[in-house]
ZAMARGU-4260 file (C-alpha; in steps of 0.2 Angstrom, whole numbers, plus 5000, padded with zeros to 4 digits):
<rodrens>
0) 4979/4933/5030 | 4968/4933/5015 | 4980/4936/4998 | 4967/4948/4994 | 4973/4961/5007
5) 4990/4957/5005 | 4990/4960/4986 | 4981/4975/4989 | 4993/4981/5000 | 5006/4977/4988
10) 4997/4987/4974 | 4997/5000/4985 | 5015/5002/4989 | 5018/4999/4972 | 5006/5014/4967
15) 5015/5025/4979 | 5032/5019/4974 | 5029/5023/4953 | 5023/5041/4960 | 5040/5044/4965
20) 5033/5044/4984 | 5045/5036/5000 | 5040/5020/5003 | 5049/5005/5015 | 5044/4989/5019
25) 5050/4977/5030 | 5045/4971/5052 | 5044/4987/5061 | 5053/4987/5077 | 5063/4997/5092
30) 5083/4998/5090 | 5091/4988/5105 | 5105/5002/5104 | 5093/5017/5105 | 5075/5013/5106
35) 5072/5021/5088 | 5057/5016/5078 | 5067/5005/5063 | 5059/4997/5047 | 5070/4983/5043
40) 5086/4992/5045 | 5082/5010/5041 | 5079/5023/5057 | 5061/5029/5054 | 5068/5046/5060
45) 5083/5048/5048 | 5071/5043/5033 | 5058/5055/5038 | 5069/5069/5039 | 5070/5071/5019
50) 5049/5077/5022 | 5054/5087/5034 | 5043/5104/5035 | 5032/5096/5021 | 5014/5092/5021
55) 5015/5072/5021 | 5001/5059/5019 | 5007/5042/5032 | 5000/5026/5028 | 5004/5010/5038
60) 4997/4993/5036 | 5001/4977/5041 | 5004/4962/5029 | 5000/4950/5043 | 4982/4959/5045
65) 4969/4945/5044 | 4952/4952/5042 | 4941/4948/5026 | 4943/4959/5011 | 4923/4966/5009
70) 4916/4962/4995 | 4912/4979/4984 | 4901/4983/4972 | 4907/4994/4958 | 4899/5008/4953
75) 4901/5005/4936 | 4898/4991/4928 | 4889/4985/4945 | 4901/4967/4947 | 4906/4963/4964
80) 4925/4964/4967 | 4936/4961/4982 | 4953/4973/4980 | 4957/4992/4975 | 4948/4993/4958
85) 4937/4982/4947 | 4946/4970/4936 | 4933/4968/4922 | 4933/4989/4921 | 4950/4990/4922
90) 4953/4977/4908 | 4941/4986/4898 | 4951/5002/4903 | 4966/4996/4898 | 4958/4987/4881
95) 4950/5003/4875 | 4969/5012/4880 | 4976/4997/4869 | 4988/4992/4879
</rodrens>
């Protein structure tokens, strides 16, 4: 896998997990005991009852996915990227932010 995707899932989870959203991580499988969908240890159906009756937005992705991050050109400043944002705007973001 390219560490591109990998770090981009990362930043994603890690997104998700600053806005206060639900997020696990870990090899999804089937309990032997019950055939319940499981991320490392936690029933995927006990941890989905706390949204129960919202409206939810799901996203899966696999770490072990191996396709080539695309290159993107950003809109902006009109540097290719590979990843979520563009790291020369978002340095310039954060400058001009001064942080």
């Amino acid at each position: 896998m390219t560490s591109y995707h990998r770090a981009s899932v990362r930043e994603l989870s890690s997104t998700a997990y600053e806005l206060g959203s639900g997020v696990v991580e870990g090899r999804l499988h089937r309990s032997a005991e019950d055939g319940c969908w499981m991320v490392a240890e936690i029933k995927l159906n006990e941890w989905l009852t706390q949204y129960d009756g919202q409206e939810i937005v799901l996203i899966v992705s696999s770490l072990e996915d191996d396709r080539p991050m695309p290159l993107k050109v950003c809109r902006t400043c009109g540097d290719r990227y590979r990843g979520v944002e563009c790291p020369r705007c978002r340095e310039a973001r954060i400058r001009l932010r001064g942080r």
